[in-house]
Structures are given as structure tokens and as C-alpha cells.
OpenMM code with the backbone's topology and positions (N, CA, C; nanometers):
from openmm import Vec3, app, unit

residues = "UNK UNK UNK UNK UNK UNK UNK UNK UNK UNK UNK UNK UNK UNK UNK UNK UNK UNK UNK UNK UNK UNK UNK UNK UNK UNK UNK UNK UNK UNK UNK UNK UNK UNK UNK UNK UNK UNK UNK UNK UNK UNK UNK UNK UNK UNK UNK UNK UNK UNK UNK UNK UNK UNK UNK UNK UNK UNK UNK UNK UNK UNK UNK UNK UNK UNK UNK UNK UNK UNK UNK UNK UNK UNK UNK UNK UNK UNK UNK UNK UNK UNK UNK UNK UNK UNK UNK UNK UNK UNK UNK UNK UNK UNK UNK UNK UNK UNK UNK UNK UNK UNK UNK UNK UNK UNK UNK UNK UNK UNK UNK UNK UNK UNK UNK UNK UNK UNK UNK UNK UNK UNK UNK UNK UNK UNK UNK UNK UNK UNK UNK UNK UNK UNK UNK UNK UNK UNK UNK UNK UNK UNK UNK UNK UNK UNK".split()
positions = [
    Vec3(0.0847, -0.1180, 0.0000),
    Vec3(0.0000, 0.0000, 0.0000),
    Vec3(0.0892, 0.1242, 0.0000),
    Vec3(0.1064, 0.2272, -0.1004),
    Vec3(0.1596, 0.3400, -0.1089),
    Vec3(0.1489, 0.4206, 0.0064),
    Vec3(0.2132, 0.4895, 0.0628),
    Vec3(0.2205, 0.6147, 0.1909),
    Vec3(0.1377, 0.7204, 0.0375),
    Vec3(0.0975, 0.8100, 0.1700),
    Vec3(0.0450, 0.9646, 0.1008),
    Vec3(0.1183, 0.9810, 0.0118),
    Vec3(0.2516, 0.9775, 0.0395),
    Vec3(0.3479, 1.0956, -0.0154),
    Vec3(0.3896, 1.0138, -0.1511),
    Vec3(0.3644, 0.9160, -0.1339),
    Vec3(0.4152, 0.8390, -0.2852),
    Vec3(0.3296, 0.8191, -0.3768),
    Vec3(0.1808, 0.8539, -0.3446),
    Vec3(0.0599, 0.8524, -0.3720),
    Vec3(0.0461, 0.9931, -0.4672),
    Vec3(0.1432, 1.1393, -0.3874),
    Vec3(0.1396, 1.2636, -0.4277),
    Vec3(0.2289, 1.2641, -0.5501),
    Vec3(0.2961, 1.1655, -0.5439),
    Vec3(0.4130, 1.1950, -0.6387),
    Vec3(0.3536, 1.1177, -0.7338),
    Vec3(0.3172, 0.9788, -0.7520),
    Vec3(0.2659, 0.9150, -0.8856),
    Vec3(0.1224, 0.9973, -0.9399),
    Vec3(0.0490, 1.0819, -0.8649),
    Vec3(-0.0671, 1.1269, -0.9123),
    Vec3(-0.0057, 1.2136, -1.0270),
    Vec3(0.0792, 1.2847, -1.0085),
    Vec3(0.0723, 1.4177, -1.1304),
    Vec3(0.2162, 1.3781, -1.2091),
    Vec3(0.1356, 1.4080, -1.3742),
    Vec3(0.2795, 1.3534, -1.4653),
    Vec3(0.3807, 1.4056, -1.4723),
    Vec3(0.3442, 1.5668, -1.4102),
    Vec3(0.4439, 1.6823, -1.4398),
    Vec3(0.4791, 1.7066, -1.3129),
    Vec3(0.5755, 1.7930, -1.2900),
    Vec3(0.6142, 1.8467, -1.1619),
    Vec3(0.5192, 1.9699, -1.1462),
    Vec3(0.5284, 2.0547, -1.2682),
    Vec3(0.4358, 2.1861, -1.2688),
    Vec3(0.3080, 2.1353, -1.2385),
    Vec3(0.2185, 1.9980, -1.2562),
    Vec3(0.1058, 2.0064, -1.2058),
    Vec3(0.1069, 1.9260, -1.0431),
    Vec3(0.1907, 1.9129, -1.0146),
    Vec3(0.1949, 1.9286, -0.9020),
    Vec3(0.2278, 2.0680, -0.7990),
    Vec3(0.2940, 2.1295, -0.8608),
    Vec3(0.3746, 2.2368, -0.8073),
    Vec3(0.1783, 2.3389, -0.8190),
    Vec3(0.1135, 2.3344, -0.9229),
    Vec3(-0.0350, 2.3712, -0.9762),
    Vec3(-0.1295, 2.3617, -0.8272),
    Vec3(-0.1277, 2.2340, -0.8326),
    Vec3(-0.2132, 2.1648, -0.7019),
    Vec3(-0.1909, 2.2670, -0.5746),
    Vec3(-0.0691, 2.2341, -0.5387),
    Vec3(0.0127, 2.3260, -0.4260),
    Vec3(-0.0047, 2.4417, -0.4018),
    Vec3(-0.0119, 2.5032, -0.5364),
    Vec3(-0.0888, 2.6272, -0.5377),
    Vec3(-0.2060, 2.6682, -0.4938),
    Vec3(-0.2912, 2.6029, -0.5211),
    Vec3(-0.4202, 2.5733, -0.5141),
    Vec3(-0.4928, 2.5480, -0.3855),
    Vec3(-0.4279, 2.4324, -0.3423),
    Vec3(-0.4442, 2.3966, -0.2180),
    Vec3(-0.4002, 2.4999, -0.1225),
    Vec3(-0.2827, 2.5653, -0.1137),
    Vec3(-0.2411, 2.6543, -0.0244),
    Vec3(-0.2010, 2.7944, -0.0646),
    Vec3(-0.3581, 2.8323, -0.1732),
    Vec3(-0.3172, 2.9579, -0.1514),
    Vec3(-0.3772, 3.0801, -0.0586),
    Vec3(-0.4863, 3.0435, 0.0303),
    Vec3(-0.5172, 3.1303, 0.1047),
    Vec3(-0.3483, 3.1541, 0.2218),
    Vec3(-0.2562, 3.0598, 0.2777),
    Vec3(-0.1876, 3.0250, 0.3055),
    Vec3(-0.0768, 3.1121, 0.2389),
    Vec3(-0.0484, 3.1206, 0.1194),
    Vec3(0.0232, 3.1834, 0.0286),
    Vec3(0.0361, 3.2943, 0.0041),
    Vec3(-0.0801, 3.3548, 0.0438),
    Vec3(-0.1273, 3.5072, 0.0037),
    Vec3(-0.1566, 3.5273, 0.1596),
    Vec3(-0.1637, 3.5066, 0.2570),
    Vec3(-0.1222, 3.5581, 0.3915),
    Vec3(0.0413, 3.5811, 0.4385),
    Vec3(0.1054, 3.4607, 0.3913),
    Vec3(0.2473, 3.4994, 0.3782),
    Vec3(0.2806, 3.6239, 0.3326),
    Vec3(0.2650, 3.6428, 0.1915),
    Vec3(0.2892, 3.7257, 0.0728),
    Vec3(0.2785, 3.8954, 0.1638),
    Vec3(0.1398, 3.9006, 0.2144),
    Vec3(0.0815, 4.0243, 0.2875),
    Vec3(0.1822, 4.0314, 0.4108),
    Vec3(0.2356, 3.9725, 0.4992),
    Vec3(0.2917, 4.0032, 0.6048),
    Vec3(0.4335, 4.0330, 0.5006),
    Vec3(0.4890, 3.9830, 0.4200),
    Vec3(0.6671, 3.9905, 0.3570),
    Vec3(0.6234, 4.1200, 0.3063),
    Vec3(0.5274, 4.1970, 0.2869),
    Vec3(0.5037, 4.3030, 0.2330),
    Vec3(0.4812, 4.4565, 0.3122),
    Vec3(0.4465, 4.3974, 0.4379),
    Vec3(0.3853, 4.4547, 0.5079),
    Vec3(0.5244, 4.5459, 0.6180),
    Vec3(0.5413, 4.6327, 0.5714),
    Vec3(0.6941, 4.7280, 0.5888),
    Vec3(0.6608, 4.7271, 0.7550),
    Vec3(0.5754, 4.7298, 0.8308),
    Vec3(0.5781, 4.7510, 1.0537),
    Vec3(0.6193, 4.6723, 1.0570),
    Vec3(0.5453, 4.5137, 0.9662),
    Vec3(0.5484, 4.4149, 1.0503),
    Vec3(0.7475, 4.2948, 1.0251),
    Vec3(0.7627, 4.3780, 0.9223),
    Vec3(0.9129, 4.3391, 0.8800),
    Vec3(1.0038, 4.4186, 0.9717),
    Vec3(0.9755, 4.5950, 0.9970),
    Vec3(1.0474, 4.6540, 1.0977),
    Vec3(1.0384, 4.5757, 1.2828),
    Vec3(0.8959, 4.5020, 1.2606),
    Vec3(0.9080, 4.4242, 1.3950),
    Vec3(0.9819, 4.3255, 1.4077),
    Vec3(1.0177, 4.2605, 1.3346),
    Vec3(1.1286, 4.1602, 1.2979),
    Vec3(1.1979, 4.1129, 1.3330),
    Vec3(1.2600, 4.2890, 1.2553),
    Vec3(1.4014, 4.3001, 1.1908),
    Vec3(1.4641, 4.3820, 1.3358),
    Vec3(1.3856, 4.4393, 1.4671),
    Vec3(1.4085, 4.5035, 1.5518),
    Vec3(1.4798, 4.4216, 1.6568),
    Vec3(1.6065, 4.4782, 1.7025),
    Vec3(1.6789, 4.3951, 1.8150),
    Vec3(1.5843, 4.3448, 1.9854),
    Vec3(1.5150, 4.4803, 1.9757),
    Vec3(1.4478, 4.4936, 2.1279),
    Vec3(1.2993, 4.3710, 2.1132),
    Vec3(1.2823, 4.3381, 1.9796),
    Vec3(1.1807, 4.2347, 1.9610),
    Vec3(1.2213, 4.1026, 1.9578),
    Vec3(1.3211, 4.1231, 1.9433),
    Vec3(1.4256, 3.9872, 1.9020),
    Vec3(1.3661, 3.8220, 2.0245),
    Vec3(1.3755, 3.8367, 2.1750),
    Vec3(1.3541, 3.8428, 2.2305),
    Vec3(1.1793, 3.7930, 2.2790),
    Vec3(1.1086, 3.8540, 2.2879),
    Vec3(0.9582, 3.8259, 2.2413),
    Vec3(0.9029, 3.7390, 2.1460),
    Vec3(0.9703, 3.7273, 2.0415),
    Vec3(0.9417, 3.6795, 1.8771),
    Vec3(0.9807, 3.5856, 1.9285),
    Vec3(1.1230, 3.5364, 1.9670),
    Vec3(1.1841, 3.3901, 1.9853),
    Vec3(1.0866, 3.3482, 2.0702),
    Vec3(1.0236, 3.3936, 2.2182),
    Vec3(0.9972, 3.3301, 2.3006),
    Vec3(0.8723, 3.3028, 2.2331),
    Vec3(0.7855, 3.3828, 2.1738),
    Vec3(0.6633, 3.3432, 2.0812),
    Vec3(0.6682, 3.2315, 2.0324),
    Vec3(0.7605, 3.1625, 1.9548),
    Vec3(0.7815, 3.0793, 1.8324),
    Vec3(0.8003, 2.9555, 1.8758),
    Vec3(0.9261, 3.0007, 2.0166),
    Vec3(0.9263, 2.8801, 2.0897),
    Vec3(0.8424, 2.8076, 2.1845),
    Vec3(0.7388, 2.8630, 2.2347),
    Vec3(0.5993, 2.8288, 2.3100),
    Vec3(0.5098, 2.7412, 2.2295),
    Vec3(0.5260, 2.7880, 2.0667),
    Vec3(0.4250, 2.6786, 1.9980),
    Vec3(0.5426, 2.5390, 1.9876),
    Vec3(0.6448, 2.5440, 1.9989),
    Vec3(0.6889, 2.3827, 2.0263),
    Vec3(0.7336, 2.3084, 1.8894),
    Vec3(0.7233, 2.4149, 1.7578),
    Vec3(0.7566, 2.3921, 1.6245),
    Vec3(0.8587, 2.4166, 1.5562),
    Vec3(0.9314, 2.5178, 1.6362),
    Vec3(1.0258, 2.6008, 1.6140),
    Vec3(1.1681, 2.5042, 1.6804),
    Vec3(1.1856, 2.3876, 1.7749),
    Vec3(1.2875, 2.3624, 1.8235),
    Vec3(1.4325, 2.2972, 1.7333),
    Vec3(1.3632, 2.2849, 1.6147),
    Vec3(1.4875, 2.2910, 1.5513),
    Vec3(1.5943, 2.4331, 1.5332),
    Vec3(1.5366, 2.5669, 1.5290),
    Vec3(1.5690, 2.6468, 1.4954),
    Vec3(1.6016, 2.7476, 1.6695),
    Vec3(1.5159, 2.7427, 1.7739),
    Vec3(1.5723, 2.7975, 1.8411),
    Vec3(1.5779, 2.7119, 1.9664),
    Vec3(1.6998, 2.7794, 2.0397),
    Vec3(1.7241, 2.6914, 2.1627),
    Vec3(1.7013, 2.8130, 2.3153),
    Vec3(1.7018, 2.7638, 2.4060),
    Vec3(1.7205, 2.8715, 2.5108),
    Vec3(1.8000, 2.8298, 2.5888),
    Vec3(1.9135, 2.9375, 2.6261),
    Vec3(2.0003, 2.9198, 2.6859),
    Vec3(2.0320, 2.8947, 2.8774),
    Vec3(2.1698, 2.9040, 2.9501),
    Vec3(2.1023, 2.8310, 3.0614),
    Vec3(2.0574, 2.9636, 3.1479),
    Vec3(2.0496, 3.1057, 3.0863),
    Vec3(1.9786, 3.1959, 3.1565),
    Vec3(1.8350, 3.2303, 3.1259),
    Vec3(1.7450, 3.1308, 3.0469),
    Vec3(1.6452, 3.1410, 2.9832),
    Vec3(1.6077, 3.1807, 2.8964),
    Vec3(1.7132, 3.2707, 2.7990),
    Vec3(1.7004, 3.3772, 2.7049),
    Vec3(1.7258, 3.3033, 2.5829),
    Vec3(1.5985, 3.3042, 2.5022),
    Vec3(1.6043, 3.2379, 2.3677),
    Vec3(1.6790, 3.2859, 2.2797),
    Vec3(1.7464, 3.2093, 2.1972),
    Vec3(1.8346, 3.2366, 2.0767),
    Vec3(1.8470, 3.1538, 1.9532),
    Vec3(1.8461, 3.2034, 1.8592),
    Vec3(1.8703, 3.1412, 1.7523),
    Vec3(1.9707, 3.0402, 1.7297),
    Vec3(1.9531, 2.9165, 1.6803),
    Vec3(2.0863, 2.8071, 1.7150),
    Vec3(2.1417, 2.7612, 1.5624),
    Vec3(2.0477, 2.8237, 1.4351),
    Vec3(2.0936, 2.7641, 1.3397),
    Vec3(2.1016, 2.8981, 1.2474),
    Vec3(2.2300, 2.9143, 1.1949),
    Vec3(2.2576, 3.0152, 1.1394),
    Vec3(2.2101, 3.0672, 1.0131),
    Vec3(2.1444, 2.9303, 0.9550),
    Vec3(2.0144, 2.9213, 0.8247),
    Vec3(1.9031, 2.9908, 0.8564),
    Vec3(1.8612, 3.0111, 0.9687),
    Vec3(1.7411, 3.0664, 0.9874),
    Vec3(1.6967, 3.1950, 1.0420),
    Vec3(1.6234, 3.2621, 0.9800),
    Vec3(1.6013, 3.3983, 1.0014),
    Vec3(1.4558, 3.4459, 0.9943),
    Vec3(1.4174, 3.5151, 1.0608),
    Vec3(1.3130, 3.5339, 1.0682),
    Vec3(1.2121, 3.6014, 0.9432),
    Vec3(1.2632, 3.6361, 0.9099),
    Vec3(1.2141, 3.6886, 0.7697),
    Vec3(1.2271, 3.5844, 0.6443),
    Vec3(1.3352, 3.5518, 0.6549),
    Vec3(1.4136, 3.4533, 0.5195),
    Vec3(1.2919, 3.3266, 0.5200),
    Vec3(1.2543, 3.3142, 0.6566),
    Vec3(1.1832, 3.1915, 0.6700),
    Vec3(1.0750, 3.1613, 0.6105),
    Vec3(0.9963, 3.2931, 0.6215),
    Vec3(0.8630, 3.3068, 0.5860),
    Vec3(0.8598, 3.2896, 0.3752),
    Vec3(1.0086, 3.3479, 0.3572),
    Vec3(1.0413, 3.2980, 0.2087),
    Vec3(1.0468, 3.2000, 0.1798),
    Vec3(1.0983, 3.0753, 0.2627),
    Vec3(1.0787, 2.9706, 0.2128),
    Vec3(0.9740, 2.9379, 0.2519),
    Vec3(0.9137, 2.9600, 0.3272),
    Vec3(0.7320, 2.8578, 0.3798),
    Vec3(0.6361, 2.9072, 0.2150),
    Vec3(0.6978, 3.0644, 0.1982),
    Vec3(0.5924, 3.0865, 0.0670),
    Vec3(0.7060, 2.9691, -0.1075),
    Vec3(0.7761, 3.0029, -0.0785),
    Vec3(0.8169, 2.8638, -0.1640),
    Vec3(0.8524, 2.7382, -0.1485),
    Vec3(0.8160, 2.6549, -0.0147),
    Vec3(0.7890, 2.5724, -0.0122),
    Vec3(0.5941, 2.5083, -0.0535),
    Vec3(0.5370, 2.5935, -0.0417),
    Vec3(0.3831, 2.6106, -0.0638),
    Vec3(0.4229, 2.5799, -0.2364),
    Vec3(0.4669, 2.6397, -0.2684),
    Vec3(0.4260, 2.6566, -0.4410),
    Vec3(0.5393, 2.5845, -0.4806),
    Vec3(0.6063, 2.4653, -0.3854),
    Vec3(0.6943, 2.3932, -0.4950),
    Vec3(0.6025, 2.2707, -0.5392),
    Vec3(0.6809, 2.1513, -0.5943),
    Vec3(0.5830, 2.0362, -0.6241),
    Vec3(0.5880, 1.9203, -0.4439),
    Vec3(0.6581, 1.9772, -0.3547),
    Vec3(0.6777, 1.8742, -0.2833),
    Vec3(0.5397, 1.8063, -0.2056),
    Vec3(0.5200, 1.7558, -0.1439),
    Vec3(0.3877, 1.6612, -0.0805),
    Vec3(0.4254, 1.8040, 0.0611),
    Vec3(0.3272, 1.8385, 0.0724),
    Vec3(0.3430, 1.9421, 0.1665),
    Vec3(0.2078, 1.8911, 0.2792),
    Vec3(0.1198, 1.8146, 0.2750),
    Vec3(-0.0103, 1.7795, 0.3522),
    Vec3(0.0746, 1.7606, 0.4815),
    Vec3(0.1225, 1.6956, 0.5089),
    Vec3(0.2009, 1.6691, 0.6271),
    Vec3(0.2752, 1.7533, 0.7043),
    Vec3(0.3433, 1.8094, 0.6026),
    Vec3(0.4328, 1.9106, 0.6538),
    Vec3(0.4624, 2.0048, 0.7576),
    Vec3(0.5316, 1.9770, 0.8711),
    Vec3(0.5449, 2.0640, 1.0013),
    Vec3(0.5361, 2.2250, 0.9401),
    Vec3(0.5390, 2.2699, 0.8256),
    Vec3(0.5703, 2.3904, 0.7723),
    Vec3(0.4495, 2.4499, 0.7771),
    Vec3(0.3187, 2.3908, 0.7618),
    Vec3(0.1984, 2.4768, 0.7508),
    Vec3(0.1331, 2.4227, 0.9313),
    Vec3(0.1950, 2.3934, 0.9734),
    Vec3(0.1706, 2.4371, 1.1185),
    Vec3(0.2199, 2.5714, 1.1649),
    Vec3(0.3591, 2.5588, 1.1318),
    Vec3(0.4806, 2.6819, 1.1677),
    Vec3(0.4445, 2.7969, 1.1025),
    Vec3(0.3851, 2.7993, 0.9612),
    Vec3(0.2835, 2.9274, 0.8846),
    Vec3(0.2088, 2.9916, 0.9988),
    Vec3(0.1219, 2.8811, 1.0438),
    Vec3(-0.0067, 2.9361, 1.1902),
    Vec3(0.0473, 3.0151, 1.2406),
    Vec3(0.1418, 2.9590, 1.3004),
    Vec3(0.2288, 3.0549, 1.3945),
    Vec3(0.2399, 3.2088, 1.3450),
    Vec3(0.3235, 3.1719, 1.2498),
    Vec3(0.3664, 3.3360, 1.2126),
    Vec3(0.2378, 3.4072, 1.1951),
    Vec3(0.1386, 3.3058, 1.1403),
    Vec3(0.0261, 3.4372, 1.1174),
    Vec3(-0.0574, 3.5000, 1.2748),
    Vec3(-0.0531, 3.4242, 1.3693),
    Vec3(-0.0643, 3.4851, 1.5065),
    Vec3(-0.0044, 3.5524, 1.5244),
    Vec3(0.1441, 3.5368, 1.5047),
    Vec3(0.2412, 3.6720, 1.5699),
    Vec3(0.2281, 3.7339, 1.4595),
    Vec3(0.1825, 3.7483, 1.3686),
    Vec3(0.1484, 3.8681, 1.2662),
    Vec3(-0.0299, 3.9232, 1.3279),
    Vec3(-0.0952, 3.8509, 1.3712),
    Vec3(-0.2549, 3.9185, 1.4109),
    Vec3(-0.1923, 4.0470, 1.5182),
    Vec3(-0.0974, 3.9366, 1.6350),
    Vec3(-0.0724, 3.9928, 1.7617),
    Vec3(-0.0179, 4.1380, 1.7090),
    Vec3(0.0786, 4.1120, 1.6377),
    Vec3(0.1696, 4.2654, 1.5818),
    Vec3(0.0637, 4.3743, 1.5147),
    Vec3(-0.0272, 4.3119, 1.4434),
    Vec3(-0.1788, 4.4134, 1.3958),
    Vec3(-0.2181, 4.4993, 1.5186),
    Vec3(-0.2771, 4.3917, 1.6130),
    Vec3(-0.3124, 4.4670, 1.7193),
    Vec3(-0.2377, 4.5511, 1.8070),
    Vec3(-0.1284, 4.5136, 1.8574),
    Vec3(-0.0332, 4.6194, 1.9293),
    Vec3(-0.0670, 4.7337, 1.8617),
    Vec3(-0.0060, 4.7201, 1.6686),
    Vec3(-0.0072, 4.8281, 1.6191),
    Vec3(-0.1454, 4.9273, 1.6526),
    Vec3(-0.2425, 4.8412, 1.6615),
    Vec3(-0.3453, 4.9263, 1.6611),
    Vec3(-0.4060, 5.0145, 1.7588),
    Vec3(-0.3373, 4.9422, 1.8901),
    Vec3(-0.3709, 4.9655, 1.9978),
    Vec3(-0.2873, 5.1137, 2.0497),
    Vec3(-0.1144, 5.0797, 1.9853),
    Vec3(-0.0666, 5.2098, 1.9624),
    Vec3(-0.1111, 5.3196, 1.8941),
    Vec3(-0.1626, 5.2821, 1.7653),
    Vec3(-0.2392, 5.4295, 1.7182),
    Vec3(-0.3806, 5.5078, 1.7895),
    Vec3(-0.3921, 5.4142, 1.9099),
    Vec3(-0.5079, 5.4861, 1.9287),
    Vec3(-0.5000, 5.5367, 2.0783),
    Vec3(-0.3824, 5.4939, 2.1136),
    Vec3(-0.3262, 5.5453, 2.2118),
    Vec3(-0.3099, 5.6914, 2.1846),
    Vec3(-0.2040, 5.6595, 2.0719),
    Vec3(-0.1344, 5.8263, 2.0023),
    Vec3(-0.2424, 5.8993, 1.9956),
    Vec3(-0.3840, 5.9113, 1.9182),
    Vec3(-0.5036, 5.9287, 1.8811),
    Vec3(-0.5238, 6.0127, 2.0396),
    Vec3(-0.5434, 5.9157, 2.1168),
    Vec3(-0.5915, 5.9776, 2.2710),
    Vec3(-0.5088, 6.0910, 2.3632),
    Vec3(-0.3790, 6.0514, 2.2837),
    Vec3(-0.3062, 6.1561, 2.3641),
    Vec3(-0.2598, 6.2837, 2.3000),
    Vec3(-0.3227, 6.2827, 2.1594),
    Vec3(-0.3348, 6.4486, 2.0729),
    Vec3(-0.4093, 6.4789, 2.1043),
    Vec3(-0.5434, 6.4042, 2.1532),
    Vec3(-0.6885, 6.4537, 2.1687),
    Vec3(-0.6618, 6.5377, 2.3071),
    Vec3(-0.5771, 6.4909, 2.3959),
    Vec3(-0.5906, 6.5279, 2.5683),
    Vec3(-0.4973, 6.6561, 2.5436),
    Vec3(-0.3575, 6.6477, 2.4858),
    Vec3(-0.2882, 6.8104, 2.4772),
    Vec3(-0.2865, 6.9020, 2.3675),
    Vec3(-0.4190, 6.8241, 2.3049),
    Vec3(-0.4835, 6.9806, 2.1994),
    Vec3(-0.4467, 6.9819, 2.0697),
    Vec3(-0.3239, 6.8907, 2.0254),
    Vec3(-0.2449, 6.8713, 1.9012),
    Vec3(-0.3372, 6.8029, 1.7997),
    Vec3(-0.2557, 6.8564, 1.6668),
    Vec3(-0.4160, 6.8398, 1.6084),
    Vec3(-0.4192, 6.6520, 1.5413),
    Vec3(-0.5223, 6.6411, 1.4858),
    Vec3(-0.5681, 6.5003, 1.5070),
    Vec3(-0.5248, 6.4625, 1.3344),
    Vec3(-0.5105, 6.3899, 1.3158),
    Vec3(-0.4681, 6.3246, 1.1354),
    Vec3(-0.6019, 6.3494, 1.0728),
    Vec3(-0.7482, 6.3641, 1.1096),
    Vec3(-0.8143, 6.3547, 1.0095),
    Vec3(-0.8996, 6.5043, 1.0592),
] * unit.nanometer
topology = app.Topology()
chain = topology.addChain("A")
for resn in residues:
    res = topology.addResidue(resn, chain)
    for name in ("N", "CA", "C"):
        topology.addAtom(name, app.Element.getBySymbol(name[0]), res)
């Protein structure tokens, strides 16, 4: 009896219609990636040293991430594999989605979830900051954006 994955590979004659499928299957997935690699706060949140910190401990709580980060013996998470970056990553999850590989299984569209939480969470901060700012032009008189 064939596994899934050998099942994925004899179904399609081509690689491109597999790589097609993949598409298909994961492009709501694909196009959430796409929006956060685009999305200039949420790359400056990142790419920021003082977040550095938060993000790891985020990533490492979902329990998906332990190939990539370790915590050290003062508790402070760190990156352990020099391949991986927080940004770079999300490049390959969006081209691993659109290659031909058997992706159903794949620890990778768990680890997607992830990022897209710590991408909701980073929405909201943001939002929560602008309306902070919002409240505190309103209180010393400065004038308001709209």
C-alpha cells in the first residue's frame, strides 16, 4: 500500500502540475504569507533587536520552532541555526507552498499558523498604539490626522 506521499508523487505527470495543485491547495496560506513579507511595521518588527527576544519566546511556546531555536542556561532564547532567520523563513514557507513537494504533512503549515498569530498579535499592538497616540493628541490639543 503506497504512503500519502508516494501517492502525491505518482498522481501528477508533471512536476508543474503538481507544483499547480500546491498552489491551489495553499493559496489562502500563500497570500497571507505574501501580505505580512510586504507589510513594511510588521518586517520593521522583525528586523528590531528589542523584539528579538519576544518573537523567539513566541515561536518557541508553539513547540515547532525547536529545531531552529534553543534557550540558553539563563532562559534567554536564541537562535541556534545560522540558516534561519526570521524573515528569510517566511520565504521559504511561501516557496515551499508553491513547490511540487507533498506538503499535507508538513510541520511547515503548522509553523505558517504561527507566524500568522504573531502577525494578528503585531496588527493589534499596532493598533492599539495608534489609538493610544489618537488619545493623547486629543488630551494636549495637538491636532488630530483627520
Amino acid at each position: 500500500m503506497p504512503t500519502a506521499k508516494q501517492s502525491w508523487l505518482n498522481r501528477f505527470d508533471t512536476y508543474y502540475a503538481a507544483t499547480e495543485q500546491n498552489k491551489k491547495l495553499f493559496s489562502k496560506r500563500i497570500k497571507q504569507l505574501m501580505i505580512m513579507l510586504e507589510d513594511e511595521s510588521f518586517l520593521k518588527y522583525l528586523s528590531n533587536p528589542e523584539n528579538k527576544d519576544d518573537i523567539l519566546e513566541f515561536l518557541l511556546n508553539s513547540g515547532l520552532f525547536d529545531d531552529y531555536i534553543m534557550v540558553s542556561e539563563y532562559d534567554i532564547p536564541y537562535i541556534q541555526d545560522n540558516d534561519f532567520g526570521l524573515i528569510n523563513y517566511m520565504k521559504t514557507m511561501v516557496g515551499a507552498f508553491q513547490s511540487e513537494y507533498y506538503m499535507l504533512e508538513s510541520n511547515m503549515r503548522a509553523q505558517s499558523k504561527v507566524y500568522v498569530k504573531l502577525y494578528i498579535q503585531h496588527l493589534e499592538r499596532r493598533h492599539n498604539n495608534d489609538i493610544a497616540d489618537l488619545k493623547d493628541a486629543f488630551k494636549t490639543g495637538q491636532s488630530l490626522p483627520f
